[in-house]
PDB file with SEQRES, HELIX, SHEET and CRYST1 records, atoms N, CA, C and O in Angstrom:
SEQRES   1 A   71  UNK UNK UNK UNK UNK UNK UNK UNK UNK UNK UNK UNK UNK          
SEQRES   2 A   71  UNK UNK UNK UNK UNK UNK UNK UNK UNK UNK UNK UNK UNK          
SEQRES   3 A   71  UNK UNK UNK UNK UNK UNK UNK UNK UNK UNK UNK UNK UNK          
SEQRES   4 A   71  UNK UNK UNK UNK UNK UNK UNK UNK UNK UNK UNK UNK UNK          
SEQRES   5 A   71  UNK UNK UNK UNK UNK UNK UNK UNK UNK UNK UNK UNK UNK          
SEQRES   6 A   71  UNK UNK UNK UNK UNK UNK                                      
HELIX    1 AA1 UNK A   32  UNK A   40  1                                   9    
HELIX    2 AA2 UNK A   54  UNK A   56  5                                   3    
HELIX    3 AA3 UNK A   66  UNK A   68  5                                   3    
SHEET    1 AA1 2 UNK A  13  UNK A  16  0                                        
SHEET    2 AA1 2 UNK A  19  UNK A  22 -1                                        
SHEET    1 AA2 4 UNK A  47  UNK A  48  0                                        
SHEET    2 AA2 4 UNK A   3  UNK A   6 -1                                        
SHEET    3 AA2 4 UNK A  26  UNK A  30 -1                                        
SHEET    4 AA2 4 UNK A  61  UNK A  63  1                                        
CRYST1    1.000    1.000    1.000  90.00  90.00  90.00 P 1           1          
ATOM      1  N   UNK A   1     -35.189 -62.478  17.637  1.00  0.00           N  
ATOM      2  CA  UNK A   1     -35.803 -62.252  18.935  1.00  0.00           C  
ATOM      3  C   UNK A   1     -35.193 -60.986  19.545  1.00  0.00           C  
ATOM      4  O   UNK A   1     -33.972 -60.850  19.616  1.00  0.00           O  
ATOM      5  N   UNK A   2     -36.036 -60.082  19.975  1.00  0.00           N  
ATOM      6  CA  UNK A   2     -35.894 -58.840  20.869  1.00  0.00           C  
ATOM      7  C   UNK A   2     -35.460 -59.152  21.784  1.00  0.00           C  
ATOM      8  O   UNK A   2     -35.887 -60.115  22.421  1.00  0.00           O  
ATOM      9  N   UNK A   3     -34.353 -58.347  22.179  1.00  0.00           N  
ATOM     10  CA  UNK A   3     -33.862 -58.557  23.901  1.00  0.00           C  
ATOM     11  C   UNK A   3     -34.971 -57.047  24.687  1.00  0.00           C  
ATOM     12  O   UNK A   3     -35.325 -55.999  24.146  1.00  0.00           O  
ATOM     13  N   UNK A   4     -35.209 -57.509  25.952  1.00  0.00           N  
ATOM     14  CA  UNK A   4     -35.317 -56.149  26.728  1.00  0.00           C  
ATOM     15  C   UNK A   4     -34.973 -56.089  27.860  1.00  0.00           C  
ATOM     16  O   UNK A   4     -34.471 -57.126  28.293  1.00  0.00           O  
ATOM     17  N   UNK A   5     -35.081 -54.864  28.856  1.00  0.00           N  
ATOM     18  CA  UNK A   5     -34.497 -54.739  30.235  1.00  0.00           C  
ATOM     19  C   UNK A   5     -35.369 -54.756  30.873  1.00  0.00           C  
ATOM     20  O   UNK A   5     -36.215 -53.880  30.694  1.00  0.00           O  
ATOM     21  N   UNK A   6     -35.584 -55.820  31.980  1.00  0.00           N  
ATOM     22  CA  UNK A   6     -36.532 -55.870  32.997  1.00  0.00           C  
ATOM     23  C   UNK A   6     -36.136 -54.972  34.654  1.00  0.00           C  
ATOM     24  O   UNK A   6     -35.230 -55.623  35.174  1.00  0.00           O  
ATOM     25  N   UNK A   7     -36.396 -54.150  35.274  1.00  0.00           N  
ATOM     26  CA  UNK A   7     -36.252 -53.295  36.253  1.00  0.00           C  
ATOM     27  C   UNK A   7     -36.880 -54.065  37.358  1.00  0.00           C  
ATOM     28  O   UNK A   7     -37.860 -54.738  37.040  1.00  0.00           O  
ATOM     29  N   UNK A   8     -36.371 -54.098  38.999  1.00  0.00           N  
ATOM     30  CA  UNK A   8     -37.511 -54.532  40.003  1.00  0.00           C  
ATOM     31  C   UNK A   8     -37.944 -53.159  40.884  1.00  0.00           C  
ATOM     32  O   UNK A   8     -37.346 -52.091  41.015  1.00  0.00           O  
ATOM     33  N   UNK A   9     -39.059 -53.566  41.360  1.00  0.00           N  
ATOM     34  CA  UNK A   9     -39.380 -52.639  42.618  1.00  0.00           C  
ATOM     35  C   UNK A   9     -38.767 -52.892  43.521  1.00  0.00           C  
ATOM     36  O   UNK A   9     -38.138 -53.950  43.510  1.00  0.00           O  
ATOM     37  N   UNK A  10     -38.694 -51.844  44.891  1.00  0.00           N  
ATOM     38  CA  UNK A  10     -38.450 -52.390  45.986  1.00  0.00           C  
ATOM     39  C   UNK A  10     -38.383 -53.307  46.480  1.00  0.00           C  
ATOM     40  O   UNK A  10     -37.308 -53.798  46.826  1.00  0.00           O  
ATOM     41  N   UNK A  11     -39.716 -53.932  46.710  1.00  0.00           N  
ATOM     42  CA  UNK A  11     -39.984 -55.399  47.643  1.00  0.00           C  
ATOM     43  C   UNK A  11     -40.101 -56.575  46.702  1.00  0.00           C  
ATOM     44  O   UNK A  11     -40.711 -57.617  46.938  1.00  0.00           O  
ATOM     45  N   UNK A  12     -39.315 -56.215  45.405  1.00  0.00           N  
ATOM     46  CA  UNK A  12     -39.489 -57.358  44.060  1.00  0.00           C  
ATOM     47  C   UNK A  12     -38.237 -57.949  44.681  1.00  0.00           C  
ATOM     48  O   UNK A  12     -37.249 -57.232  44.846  1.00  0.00           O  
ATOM     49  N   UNK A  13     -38.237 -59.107  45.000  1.00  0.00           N  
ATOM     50  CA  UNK A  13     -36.651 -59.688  45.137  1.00  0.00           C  
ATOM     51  C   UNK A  13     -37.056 -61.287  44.412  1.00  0.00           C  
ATOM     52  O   UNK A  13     -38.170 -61.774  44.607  1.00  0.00           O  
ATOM     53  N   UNK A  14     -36.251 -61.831  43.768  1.00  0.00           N  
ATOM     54  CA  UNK A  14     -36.507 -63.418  42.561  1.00  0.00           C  
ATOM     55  C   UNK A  14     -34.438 -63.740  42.990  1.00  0.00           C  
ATOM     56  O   UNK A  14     -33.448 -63.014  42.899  1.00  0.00           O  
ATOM     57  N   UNK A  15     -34.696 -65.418  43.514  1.00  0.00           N  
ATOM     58  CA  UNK A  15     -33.673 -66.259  42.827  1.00  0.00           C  
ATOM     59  C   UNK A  15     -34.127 -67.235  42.554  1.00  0.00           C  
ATOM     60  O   UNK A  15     -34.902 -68.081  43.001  1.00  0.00           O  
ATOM     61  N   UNK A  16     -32.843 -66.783  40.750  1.00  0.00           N  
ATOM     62  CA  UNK A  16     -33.611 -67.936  40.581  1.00  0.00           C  
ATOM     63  C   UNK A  16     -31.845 -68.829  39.972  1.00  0.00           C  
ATOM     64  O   UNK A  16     -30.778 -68.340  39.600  1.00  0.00           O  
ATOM     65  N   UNK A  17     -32.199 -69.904  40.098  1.00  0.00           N  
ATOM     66  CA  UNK A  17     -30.243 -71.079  39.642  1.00  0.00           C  
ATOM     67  C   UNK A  17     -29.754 -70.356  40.440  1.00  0.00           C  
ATOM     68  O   UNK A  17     -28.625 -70.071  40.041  1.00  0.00           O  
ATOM     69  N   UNK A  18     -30.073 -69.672  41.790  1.00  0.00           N  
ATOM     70  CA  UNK A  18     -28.633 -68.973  42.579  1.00  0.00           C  
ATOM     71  C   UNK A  18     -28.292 -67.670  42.551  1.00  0.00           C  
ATOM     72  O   UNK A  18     -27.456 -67.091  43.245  1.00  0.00           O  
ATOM     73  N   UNK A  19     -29.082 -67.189  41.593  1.00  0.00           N  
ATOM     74  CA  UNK A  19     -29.155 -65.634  40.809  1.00  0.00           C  
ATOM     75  C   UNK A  19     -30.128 -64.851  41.120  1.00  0.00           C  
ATOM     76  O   UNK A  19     -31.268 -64.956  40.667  1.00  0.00           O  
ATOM     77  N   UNK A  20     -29.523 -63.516  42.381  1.00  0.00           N  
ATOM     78  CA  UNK A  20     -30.327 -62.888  42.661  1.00  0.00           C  
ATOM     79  C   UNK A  20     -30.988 -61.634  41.613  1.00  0.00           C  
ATOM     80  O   UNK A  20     -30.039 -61.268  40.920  1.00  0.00           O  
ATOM     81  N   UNK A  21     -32.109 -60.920  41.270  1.00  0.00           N  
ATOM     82  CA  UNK A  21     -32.881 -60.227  40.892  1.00  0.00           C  
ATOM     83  C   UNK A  21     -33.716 -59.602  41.758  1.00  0.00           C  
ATOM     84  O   UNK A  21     -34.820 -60.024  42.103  1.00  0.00           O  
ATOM     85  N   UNK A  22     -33.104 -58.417  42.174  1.00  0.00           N  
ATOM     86  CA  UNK A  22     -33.833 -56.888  42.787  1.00  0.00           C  
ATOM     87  C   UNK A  22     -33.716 -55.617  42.231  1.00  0.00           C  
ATOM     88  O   UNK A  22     -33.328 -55.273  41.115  1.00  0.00           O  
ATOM     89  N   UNK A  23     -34.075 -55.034  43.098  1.00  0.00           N  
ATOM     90  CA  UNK A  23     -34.279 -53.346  42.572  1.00  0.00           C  
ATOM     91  C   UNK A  23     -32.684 -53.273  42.222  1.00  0.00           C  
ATOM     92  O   UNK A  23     -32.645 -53.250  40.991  1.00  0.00           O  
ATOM     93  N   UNK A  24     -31.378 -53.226  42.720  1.00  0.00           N  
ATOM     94  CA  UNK A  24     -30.261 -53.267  42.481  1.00  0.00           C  
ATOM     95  C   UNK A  24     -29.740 -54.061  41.175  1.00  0.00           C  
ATOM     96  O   UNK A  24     -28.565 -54.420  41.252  1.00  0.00           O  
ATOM     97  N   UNK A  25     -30.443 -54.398  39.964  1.00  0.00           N  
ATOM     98  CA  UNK A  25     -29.696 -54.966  39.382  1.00  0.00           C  
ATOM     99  C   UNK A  25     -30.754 -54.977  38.077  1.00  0.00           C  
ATOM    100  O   UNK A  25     -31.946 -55.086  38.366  1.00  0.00           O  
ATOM    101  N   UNK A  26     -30.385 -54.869  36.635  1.00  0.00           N  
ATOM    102  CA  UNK A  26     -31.511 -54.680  35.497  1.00  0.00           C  
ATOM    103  C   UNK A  26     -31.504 -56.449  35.123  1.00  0.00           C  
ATOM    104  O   UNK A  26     -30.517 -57.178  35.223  1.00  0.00           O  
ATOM    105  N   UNK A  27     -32.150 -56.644  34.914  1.00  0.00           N  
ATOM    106  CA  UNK A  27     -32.548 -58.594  33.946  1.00  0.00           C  
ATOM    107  C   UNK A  27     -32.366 -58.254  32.257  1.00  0.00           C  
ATOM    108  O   UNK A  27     -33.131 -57.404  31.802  1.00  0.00           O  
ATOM    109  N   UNK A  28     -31.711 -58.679  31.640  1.00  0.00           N  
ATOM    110  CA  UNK A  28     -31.709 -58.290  30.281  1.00  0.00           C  
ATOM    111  C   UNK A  28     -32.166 -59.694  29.555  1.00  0.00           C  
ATOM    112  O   UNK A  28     -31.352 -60.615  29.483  1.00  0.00           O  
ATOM    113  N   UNK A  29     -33.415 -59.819  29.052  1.00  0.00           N  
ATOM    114  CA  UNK A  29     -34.275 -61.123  28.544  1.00  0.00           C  
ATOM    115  C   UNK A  29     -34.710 -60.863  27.142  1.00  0.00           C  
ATOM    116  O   UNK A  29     -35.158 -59.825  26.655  1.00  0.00           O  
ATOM    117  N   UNK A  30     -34.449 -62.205  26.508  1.00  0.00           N  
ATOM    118  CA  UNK A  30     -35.461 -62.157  25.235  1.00  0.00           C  
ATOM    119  C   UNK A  30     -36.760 -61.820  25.570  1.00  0.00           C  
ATOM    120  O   UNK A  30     -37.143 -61.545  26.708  1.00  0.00           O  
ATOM    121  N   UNK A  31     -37.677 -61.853  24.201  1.00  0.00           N  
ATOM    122  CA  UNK A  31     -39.313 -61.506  24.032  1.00  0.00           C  
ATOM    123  C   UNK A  31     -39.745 -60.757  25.209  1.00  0.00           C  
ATOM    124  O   UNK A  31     -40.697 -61.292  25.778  1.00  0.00           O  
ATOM    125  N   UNK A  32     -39.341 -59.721  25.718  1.00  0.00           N  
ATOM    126  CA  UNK A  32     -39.647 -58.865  26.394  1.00  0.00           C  
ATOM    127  C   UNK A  32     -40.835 -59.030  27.631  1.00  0.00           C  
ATOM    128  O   UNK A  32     -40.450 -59.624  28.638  1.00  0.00           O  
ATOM    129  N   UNK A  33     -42.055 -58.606  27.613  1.00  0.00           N  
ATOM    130  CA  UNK A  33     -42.782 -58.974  28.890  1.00  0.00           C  
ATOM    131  C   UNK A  33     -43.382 -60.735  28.695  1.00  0.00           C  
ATOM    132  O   UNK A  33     -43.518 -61.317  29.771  1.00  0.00           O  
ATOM    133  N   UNK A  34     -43.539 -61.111  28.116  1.00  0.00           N  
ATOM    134  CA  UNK A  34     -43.988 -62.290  28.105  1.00  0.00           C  
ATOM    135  C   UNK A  34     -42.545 -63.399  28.680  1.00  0.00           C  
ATOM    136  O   UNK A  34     -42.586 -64.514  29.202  1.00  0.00           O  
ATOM    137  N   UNK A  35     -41.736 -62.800  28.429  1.00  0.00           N  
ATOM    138  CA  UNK A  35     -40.861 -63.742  29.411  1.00  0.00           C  
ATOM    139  C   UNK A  35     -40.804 -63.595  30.773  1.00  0.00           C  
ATOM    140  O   UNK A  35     -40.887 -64.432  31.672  1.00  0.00           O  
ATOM    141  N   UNK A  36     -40.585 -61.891  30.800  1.00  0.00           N  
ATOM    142  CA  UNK A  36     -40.703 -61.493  32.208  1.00  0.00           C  
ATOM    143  C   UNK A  36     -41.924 -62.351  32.691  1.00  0.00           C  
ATOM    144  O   UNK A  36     -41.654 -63.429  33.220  1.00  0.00           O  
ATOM    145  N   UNK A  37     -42.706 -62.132  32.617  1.00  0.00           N  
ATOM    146  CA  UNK A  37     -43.958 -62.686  33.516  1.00  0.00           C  
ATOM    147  C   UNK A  37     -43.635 -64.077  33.663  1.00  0.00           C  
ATOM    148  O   UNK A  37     -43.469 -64.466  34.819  1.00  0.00           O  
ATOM    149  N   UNK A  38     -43.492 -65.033  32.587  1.00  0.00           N  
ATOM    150  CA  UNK A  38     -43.044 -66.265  32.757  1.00  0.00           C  
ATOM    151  C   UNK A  38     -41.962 -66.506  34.211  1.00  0.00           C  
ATOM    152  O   UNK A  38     -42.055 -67.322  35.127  1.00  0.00           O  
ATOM    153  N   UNK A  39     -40.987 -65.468  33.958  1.00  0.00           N  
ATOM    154  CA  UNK A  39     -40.045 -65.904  35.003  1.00  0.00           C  
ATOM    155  C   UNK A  39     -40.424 -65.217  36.421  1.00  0.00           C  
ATOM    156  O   UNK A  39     -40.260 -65.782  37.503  1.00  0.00           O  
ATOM    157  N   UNK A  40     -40.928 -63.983  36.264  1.00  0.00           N  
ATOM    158  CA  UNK A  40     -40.936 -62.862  37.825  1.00  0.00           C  
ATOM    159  C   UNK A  40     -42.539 -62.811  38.258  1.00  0.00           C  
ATOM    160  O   UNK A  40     -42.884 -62.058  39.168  1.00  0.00           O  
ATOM    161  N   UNK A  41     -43.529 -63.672  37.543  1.00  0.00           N  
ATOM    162  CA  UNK A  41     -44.817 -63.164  37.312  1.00  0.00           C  
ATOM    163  C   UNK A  41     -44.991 -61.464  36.934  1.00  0.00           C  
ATOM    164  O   UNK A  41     -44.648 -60.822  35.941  1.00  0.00           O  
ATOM    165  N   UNK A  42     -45.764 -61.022  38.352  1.00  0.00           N  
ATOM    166  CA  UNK A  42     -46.053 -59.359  38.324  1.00  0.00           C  
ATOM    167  C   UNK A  42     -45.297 -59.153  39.259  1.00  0.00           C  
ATOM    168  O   UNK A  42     -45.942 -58.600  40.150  1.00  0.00           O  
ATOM    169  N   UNK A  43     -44.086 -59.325  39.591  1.00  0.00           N  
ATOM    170  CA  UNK A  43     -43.212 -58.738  40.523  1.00  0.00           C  
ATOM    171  C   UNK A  43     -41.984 -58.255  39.692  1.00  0.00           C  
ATOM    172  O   UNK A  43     -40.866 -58.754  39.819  1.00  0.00           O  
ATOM    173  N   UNK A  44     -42.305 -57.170  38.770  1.00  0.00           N  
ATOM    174  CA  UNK A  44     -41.318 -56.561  38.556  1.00  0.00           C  
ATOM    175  C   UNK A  44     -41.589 -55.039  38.199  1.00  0.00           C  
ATOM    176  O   UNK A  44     -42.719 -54.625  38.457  1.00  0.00           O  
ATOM    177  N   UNK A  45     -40.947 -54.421  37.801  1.00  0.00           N  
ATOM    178  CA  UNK A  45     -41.302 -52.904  37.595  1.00  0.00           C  
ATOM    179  C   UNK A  45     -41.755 -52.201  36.237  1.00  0.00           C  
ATOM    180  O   UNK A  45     -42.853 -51.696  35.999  1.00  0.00           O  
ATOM    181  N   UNK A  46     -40.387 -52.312  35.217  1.00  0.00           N  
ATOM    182  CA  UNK A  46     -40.511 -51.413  34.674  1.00  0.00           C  
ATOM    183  C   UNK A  46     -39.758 -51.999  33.158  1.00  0.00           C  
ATOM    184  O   UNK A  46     -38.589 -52.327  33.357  1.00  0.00           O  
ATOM    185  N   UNK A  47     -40.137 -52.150  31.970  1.00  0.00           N  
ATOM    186  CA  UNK A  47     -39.081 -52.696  31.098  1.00  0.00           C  
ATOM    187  C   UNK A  47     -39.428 -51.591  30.078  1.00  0.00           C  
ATOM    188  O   UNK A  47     -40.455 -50.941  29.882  1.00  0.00           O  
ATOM    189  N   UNK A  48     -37.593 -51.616  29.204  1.00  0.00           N  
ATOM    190  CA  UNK A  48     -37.415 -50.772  29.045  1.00  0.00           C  
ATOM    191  C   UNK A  48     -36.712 -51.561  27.190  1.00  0.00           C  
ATOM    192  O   UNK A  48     -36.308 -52.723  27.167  1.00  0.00           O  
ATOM    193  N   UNK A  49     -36.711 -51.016  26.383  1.00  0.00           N  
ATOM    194  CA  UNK A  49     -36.034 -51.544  24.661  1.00  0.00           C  
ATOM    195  C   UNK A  49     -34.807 -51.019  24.583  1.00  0.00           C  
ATOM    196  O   UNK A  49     -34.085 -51.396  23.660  1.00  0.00           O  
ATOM    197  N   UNK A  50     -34.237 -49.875  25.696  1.00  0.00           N  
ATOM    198  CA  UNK A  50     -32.796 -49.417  25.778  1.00  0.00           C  
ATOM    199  C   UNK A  50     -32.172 -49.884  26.930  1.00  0.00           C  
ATOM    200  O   UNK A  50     -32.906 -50.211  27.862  1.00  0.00           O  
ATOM    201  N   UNK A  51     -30.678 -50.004  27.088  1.00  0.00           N  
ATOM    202  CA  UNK A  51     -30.222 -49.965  28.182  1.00  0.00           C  
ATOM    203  C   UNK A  51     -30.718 -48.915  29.012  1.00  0.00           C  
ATOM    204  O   UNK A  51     -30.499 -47.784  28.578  1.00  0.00           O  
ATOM    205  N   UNK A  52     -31.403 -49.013  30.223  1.00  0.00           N  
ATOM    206  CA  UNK A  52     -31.532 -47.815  31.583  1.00  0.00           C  
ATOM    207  C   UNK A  52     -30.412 -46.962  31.600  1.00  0.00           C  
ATOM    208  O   UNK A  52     -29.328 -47.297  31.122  1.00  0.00           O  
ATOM    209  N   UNK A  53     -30.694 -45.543  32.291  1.00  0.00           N  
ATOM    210  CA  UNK A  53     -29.637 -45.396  33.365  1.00  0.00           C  
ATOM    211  C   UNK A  53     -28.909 -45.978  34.209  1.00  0.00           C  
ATOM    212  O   UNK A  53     -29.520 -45.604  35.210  1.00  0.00           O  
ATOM    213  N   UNK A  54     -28.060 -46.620  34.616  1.00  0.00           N  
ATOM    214  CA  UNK A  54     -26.810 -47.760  35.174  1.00  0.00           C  
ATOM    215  C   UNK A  54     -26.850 -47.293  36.391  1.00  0.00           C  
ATOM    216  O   UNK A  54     -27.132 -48.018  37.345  1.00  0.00           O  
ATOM    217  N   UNK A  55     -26.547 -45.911  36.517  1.00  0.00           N  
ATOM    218  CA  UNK A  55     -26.559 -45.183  38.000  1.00  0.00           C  
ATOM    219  C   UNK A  55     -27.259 -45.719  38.941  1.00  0.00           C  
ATOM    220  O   UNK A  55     -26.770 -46.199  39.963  1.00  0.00           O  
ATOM    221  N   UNK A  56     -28.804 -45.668  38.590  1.00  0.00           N  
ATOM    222  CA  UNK A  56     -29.531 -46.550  39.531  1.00  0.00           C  
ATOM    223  C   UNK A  56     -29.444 -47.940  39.690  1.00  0.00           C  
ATOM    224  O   UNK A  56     -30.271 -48.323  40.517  1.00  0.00           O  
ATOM    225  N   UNK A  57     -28.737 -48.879  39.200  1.00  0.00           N  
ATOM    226  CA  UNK A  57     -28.462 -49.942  39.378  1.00  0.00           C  
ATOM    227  C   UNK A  57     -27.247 -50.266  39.467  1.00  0.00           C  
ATOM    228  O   UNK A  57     -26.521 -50.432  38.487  1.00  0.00           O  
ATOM    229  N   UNK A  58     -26.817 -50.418  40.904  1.00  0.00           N  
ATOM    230  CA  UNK A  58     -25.199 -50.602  41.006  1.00  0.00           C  
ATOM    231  C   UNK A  58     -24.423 -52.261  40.742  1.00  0.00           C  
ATOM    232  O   UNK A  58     -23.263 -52.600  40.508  1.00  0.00           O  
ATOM    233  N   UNK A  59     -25.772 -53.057  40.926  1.00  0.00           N  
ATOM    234  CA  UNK A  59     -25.351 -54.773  40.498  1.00  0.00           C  
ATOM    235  C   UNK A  59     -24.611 -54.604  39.085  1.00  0.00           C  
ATOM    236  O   UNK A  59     -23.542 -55.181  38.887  1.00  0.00           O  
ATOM    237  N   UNK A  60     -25.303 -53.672  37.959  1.00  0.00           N  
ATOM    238  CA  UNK A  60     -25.247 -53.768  36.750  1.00  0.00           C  
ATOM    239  C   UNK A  60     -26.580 -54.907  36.033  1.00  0.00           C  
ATOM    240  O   UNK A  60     -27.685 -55.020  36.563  1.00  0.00           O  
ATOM    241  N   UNK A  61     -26.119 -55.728  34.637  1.00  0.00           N  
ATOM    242  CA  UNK A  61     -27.196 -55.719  34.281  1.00  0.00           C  
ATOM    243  C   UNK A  61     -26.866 -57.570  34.040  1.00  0.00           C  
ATOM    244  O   UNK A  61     -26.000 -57.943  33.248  1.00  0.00           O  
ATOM    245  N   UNK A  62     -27.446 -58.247  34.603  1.00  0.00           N  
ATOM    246  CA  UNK A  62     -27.721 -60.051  34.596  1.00  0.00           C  
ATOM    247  C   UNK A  62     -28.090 -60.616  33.000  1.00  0.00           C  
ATOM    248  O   UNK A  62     -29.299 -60.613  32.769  1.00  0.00           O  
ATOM    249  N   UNK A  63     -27.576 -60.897  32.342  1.00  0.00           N  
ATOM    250  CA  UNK A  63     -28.130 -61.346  31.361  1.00  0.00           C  
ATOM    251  C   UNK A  63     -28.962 -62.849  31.369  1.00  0.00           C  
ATOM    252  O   UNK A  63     -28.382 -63.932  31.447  1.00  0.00           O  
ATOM    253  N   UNK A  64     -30.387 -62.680  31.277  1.00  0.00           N  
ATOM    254  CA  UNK A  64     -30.743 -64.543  31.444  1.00  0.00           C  
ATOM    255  C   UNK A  64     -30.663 -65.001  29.969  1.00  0.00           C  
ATOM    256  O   UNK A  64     -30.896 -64.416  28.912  1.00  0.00           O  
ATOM    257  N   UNK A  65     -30.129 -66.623  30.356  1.00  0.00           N  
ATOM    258  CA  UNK A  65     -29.860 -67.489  29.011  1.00  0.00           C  
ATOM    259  C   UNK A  65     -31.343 -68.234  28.735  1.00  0.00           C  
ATOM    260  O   UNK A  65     -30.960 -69.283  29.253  1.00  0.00           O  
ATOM    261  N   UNK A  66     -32.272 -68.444  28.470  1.00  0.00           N  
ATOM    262  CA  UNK A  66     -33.632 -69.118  28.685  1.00  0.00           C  
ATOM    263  C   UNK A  66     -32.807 -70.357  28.685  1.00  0.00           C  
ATOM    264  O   UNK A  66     -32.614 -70.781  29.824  1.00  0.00           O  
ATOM    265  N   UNK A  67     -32.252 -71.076  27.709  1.00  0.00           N  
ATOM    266  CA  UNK A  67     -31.778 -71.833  27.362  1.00  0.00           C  
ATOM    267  C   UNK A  67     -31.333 -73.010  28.784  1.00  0.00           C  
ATOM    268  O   UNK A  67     -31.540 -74.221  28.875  1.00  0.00           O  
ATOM    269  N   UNK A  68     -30.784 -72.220  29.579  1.00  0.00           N  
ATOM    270  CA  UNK A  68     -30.181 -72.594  30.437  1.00  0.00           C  
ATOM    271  C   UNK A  68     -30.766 -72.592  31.698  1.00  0.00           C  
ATOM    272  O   UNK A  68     -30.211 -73.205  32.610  1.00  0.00           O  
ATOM    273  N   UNK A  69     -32.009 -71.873  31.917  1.00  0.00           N  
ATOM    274  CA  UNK A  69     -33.106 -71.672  32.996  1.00  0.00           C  
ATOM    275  C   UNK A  69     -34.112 -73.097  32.595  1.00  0.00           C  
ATOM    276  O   UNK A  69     -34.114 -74.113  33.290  1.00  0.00           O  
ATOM    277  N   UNK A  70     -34.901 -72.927  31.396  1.00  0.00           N  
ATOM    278  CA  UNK A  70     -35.882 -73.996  31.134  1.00  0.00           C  
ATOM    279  C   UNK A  70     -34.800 -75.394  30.172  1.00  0.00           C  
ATOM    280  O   UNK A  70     -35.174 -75.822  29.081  1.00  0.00           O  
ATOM    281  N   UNK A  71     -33.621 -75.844  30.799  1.00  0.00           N  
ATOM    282  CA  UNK A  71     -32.773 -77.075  30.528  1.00  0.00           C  
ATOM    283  C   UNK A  71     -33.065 -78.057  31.365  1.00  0.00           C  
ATOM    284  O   UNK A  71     -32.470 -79.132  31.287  1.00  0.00           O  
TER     285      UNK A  71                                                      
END                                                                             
């Protein structure tokens, strides 16, 4: 399974178990957009098969466990 980096927009803000997800911070997920959507619907930006530029994201990067979201 592919990991990828999910990016938010501006007014994209998701918690989810307690765990915030905004423009400040990358989502690093298996199977790439089909998870995203599962978890953020269409509220997210931009995914990417490399780590981003970091600069723009000062949270750094959240890794989700699926495992541990759909438990």
């Amino acid at each position: 399974m592919k990991s990828t980096y999910i990016t938010f927009g501006q007014e994209h803000k998701h918690i989810i178990q307690g765990i915030t997800f905004d423009r400040n911070c990358v989502a690093l997920i298996d199977n790439g957009r089909e998870t995203a959507f599962l978890l953020f619907g269409d509220k997210w930006a931009f995914e990417y098969k490399d780590k981003p530029d970091m600069n723009f994201f000062p949270r750094g990067i959240i890794e989700i466990k699926l495992e541990i979201i759909y438990a």
